[in-house]
N, C-alpha and C positions, 0 to 999 in steps of 0.2 A: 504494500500500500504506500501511495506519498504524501509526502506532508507538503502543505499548504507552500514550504518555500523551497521544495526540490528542484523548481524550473531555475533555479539558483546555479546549479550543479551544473544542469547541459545545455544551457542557454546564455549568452551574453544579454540579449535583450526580451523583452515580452513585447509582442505587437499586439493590441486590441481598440475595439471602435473606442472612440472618445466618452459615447452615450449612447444608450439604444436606441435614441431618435435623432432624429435632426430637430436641428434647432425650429422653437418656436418663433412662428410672423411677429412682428412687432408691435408689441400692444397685450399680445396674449400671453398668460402666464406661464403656459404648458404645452406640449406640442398636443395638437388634435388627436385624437381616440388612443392614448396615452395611458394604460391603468396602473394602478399600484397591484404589488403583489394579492393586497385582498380585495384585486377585482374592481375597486373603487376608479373615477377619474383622480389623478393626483394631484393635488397643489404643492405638494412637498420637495423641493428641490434634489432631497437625497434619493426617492423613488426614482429621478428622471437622469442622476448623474452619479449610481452606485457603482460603474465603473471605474469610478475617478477618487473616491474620498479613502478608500486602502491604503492606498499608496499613500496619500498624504499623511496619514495617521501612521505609514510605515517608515516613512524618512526615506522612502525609496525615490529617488530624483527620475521624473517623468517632463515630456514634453507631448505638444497636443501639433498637431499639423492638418491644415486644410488639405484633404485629399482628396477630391471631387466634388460635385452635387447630385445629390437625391434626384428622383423622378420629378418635383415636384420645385424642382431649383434653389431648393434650402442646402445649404454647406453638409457635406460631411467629416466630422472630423478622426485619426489615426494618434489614439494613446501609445508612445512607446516608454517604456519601466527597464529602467536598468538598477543594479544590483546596488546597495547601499554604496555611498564611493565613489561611485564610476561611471563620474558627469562625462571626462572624454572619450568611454564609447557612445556615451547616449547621444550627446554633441554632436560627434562625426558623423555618428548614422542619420541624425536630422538634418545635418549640412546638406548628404548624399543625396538624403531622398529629396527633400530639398532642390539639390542643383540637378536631379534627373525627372522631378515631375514633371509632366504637362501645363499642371494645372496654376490657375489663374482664373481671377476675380473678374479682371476686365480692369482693375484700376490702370489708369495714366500716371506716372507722376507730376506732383501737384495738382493731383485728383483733391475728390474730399478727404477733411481731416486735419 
């Protein structure tokens, strides 16, 4: 059987979705048909972003990267988790993936912002 931090062992990094949804339209609190584990719609921010608060509570050093969009043209975002420590693999690998995506927003610079 493994324990909870064996991908420790054979893995330099964890790759997983950011969130199970894409980000909510602006205005609304939650992504549409959205439920919490008990079925309910969720207002609760930890239902919609459980992939994400481990790690912070683990002191595991994580980055978040725009890796496409949805059907629906909402962002999707790519959690990568590396090992207590070891910001310069997690670093490089978001540089990599980074400097070989496609993807893009559409911003200009001196766009908005």
């Amino acid at each position: 059987m493994r324990t909870p931090g064996s991908w420790k062992r054979n893995f330099d990094l964890l790759a997983m979705p950011a969130t199970p949804v894409t980000v909510p339209p602006v205005g609304m609190d939650v992504s549409a048909g959205h439920t919490s584990k008990k079925g309910h719609t969720s207002r609760n921010p930890v239902d919609w972003s459980y992939y994400t608060y481990p790690f912070n509570l683990s002191g595991h050093p994580c980055v978040f990267l725009p890796i496409g969009l949805a059907s629906k043209g909402m962002p999707v975002g790519l959690q990568l988790v590396a090992r207590r420590g070891d910001e310069r693999t997690l670093l490089a690998a978001a540089a990599a993936i980074t400097r070989t995506s496609r993807f893009d927003f559409g911003l200009q610079p001196g766009g908005p912002g």
